[in-house]
C-alpha positions in Angstrom: 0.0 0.0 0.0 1.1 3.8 -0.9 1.0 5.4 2.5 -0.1 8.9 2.7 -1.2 9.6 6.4 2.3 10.5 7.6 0.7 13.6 9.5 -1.2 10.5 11.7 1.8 8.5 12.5 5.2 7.9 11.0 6.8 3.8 10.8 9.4 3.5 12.9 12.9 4.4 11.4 15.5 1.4 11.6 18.4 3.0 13.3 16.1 4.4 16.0 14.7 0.9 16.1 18.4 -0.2 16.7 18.8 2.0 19.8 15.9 1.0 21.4 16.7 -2.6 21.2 20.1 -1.8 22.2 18.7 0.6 25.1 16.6 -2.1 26.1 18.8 -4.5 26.3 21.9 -2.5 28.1 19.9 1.0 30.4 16.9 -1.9 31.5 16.4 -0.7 35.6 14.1 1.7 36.5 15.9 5.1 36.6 14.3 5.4 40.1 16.4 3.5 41.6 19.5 3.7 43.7 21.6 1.0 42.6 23.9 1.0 40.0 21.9 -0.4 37.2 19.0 2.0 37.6 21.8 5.1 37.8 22.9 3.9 34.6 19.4 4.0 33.3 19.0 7.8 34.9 22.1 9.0 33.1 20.7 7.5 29.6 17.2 9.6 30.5 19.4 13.1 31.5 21.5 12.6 28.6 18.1 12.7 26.4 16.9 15.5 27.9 19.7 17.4 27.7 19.5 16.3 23.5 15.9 17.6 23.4 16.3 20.4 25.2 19.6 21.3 22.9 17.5 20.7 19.8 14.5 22.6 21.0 17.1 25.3 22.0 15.6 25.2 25.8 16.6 24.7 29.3 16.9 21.2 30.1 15.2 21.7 33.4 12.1 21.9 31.7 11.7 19.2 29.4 9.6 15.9 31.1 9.6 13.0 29.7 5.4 11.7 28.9 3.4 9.2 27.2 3.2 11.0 23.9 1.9 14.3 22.7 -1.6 14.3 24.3 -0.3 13.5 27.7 2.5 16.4 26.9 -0.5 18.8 26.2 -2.7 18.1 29.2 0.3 18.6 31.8 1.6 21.5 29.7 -2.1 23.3 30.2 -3.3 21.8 33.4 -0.2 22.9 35.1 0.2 26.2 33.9 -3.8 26.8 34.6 -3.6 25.5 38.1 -0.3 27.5 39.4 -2.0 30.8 37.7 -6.1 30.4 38.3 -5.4 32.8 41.7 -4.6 35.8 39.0 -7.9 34.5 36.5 -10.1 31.7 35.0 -9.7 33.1 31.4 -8.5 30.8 28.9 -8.2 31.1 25.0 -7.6 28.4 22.3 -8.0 27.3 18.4 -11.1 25.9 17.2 -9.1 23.8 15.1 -6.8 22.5 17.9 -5.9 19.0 18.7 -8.5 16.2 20.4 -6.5 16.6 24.0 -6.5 20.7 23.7 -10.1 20.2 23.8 -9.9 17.2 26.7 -7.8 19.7 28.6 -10.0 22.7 28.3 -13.1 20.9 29.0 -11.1 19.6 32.5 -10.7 23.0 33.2 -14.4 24.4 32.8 -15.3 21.6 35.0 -12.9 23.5 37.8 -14.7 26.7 36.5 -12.3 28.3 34.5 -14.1 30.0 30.9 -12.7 28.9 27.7 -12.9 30.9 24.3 -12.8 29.1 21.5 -11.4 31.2 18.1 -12.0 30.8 14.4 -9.9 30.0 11.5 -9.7 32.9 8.8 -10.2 31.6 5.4 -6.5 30.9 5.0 -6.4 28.7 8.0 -4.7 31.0 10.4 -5.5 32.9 13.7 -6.9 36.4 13.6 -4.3 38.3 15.7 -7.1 41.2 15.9 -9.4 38.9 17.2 -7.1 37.6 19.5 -6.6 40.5 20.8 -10.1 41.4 21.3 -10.9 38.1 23.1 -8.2 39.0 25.6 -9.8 40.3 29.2 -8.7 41.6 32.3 -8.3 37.7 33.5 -6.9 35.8 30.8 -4.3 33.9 31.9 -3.5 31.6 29.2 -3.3 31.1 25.6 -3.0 27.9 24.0 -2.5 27.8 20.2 -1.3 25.4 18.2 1.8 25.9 16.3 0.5 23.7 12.8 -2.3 22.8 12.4 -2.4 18.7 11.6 -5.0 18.6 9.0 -4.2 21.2 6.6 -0.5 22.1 7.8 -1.6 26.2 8.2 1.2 27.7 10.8 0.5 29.6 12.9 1.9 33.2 14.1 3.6 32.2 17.9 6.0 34.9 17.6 3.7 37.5 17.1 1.0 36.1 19.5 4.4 35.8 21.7 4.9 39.8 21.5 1.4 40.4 21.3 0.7 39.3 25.0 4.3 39.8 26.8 3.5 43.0 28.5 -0.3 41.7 30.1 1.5 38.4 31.8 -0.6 36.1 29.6 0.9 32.3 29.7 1.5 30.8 26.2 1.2 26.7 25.5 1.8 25.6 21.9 1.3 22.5 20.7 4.1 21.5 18.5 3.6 17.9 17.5 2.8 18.5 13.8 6.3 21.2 13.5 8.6 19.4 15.7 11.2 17.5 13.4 9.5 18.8 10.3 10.7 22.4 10.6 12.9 24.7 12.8 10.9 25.7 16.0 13.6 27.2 18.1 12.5 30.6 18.1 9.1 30.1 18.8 10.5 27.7 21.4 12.4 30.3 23.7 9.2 32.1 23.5 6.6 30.0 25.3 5.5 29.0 28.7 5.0 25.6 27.1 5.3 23.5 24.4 4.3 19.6 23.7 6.4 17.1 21.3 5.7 13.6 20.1 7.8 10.7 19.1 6.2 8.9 16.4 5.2 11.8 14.0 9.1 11.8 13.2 9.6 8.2 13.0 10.1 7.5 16.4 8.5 4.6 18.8 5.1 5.2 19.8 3.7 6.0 23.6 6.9 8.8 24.2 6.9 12.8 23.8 8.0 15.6 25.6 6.4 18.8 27.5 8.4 21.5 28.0 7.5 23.8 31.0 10.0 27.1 31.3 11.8 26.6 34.7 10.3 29.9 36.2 7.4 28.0 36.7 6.6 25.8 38.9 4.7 22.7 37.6 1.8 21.1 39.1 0.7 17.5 38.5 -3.1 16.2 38.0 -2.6 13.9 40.5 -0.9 14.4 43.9 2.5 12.1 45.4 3.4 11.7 41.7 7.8 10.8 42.0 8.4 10.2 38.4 9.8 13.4 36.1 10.7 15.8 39.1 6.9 14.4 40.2 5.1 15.6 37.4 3.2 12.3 36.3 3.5 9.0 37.4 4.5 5.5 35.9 7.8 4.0 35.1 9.3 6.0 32.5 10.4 4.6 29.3 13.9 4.8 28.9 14.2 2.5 25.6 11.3 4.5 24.0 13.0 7.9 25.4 16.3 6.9 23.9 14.4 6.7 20.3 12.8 9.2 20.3 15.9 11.7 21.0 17.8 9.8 18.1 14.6 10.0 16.0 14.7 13.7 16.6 18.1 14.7 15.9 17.7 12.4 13.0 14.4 14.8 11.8 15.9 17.9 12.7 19.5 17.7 10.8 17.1 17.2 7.6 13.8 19.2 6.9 13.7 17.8 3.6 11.3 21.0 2.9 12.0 21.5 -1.2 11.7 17.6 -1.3 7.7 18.2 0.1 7.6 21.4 -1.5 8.0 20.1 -5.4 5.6 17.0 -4.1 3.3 19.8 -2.9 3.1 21.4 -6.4 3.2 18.1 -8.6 0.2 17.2 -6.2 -2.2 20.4 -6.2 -1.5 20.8 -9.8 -1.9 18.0 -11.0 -4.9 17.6 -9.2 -6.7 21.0 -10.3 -5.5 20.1 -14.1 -7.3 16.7 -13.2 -10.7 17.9 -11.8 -10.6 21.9 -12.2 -12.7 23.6 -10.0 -14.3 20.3 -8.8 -11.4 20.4 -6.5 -11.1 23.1 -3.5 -7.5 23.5 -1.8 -7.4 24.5 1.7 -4.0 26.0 2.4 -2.6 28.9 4.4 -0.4 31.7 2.2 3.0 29.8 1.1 5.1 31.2 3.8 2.1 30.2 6.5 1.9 26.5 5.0 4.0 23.7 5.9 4.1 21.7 2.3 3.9 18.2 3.3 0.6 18.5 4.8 -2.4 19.0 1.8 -6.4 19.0 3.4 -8.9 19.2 0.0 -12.1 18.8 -0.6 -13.6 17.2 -4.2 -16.9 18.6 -4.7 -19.9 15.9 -4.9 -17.6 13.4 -3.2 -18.2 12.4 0.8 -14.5 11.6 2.4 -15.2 9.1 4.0 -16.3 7.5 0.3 -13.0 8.9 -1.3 -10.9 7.2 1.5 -12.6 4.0 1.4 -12.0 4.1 -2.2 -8.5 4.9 -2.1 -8.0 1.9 0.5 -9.4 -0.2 -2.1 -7.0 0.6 -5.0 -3.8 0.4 -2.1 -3.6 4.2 -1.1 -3.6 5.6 2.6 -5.3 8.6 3.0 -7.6 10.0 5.8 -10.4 12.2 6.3 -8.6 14.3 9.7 -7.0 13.7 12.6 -6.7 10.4 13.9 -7.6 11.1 17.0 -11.0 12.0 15.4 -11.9 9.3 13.3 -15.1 7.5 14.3 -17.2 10.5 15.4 -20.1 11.3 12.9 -19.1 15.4 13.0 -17.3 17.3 10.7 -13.5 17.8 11.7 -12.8 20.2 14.0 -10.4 22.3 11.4 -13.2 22.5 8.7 -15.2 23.3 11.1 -12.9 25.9 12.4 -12.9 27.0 8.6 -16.4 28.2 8.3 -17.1 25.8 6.1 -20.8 24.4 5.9 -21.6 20.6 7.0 -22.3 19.5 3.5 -18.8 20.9 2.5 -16.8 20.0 5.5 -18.0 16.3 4.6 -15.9 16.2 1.4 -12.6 16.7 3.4 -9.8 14.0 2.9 -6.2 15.2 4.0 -3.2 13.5 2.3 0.2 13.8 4.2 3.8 13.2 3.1 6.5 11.4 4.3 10.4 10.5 3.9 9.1 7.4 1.9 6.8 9.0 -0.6 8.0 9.3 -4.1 6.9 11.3 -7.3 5.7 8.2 -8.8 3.4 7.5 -5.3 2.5 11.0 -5.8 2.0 10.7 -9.8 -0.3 7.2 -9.2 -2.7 8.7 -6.7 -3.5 11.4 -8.6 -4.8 9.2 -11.3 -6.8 7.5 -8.6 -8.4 10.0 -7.4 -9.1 11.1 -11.0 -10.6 7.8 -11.4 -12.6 7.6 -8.3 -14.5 11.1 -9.3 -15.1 9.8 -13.2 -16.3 6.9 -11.8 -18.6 8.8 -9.3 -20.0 11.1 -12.0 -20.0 8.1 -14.2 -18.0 9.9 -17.0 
């Protein structure tokens, strides 16, 4: 099968499969422990933090270890909404953000903080006026994503950065969908917060990474935590940790950004020369767009149909985030979008990976070409 749903999860690379094997095998004790083996196993886990923290260009006293990105994104908001909620209950957010932005917001109301959900313009991004006029007297957090994983649109941090410096406003980003796939130090040293996964960069799955600037000081969900300076609980995985900080020096000394870019344009062109203005694009301006991430909609055409059909002649596309899939609704993004239910139905997202070739690109193009004849019975 041609595998285009690199922006859901990633196959595991073979030299970071090597070193966890070989972590495994050799760092095994529990890097709780006082004897020798499980000091061995806690220099492994510093050494990795200090190689994510170097590549994120960040104090190292601020990274923690998690279960993955949705785990990274609850502690990364809880925490900075719990040490702050004596200053305001105010929160804002995306409309298009990520399943556990939403599971962490809707925590939060239940303590009785207020959350305000903001719209997409109709190039995918943020309205910085609107996010200005959404700020009150006690907002206390911002959480923004920095791409956005179903139609790649990036978002301004910097400027929402400079925006809210002088009212004390807390910034959380959500990085999983930039992190290894383009350079995110300066938006980095900016925030309050940032969450990272492993597997979206051809690492294991079940690790990522929060990071929590050191002037603050984190709180846990759950009280008597003693794992990650007490942060969360549960052994931590020093195999999977390993991994994931070779799979992430292993993204970030390659972009590969012109290699997406020209698959980018041989895609959408070929695809509007195909099916004209049967096809609608939903991108962010060039320099807002990360190129390996395409969401369309083919008019006439359900996703869900389009995918299925795609499955069938051995391509893997998807209709949204993963971490969606199942629910009858539109996706949150199209939503997000403006776009009407009817409309936001038609949405499939192709996604490109390390693996994917012109002539992967070149052969679902004709399928989809061939699925809409077919459909319109031409």
């Amino acid at each position: 099968m041609k595998y285009f749903d690199y922006a859901a999860t990633a196959p595991i690379d073979k030299d970071v499969l090597q070193v966890y094997v070989e972590a495994a095998t050799n760092f095994y004790g529990n890097t709780s422990s006082l004897h020798d083996i499980g000091t061995k196993a806690g220099y492994l886990l510093q050494e990795c933090r200090m190689t994510l923290a170097d590549i994120l260009g960040v104090p190292s006293d601020g990274i923690y270890f998690t279960s993955g990105g949705t785990e990274a994104n609850h502690l990364g908001i809880l925490s900075l909404a719990l040490e702050n909620k004596h200053r305001g209950k105010h929160i804002i957010t995306g409309a298009a953000e990520h399943s556990s932005i939403h599971s962490a917001m809707g925590y939060l109301e239940k303590q009785g903080f207020e959350i305000t959900n903001l719209p997409f313009n109709e190039e995918g991004l943020i309205s910085l006026d609107h996010l200005e006029k959404a700020i009150r007297n006690d907002t206390i957090l911002i959480s923004i994503a920095h791409v956005n994983g179903e139609i790649g649109s990036i978002q301004r941090v910097e400027e929402i950065s400079t925006l809210i410096r002088e009212k004390q406003i807390l910034l959380h980003t959500d990085m999983v969908q930039s992190f290894g796939k383009m350079n995110v130090t300066s938006a980095a040293k900016l925030v309050d917060s940032l969450s990272v996964s492993s597997h979206k960069i051809y690492g294991p799955k079940g690790v990522g990474a929060v990071y929590i600037h050191p002037k603050h000081a984190p709180k846990s969900i759950f009280p008597h935590q003693s794992h990650e300076s007490g942060l969360r609980g549960g052994t931590v995985n020093t195999p999977g940790i390993a991994a994931f900080a070779t799979a992430a020096q292993l993204a970030c000394n390659d972009y590969q950004q012109t290699k997406y870019q020209e698959l980018r344009e041989l895609f959408v062109n070929g695809l509007k020369t195909k099916l004209g203005d049967s096809v609608r694009i939903l991108e962010a301006p060039a320099e807002q767009q990360m190129p390996h991430v395409i969401g369309l909609c083919i008019k006439g055409l359900q996703g869900q149909w389009v995918m299925l059909e795609c499955n069938r002649r051995g391509f893997g596309i998807s209709t949204g985030s993963a971490c969606q899939t199942g629910h009858q609704t539109i996706s949150k993004t199209v939503k997000a979008l403006g776009l009407s239910e009817e409309d936001g139905k038609e949405f499939i997202r192709i996604s490109l990976g390390k693996h994917t070739t012109e002539e992967d690109v070149t052969e679902l193009l004709q399928a989809l070409a061939d699925i809409t004849k077919s459909h319109y019975g031409q």
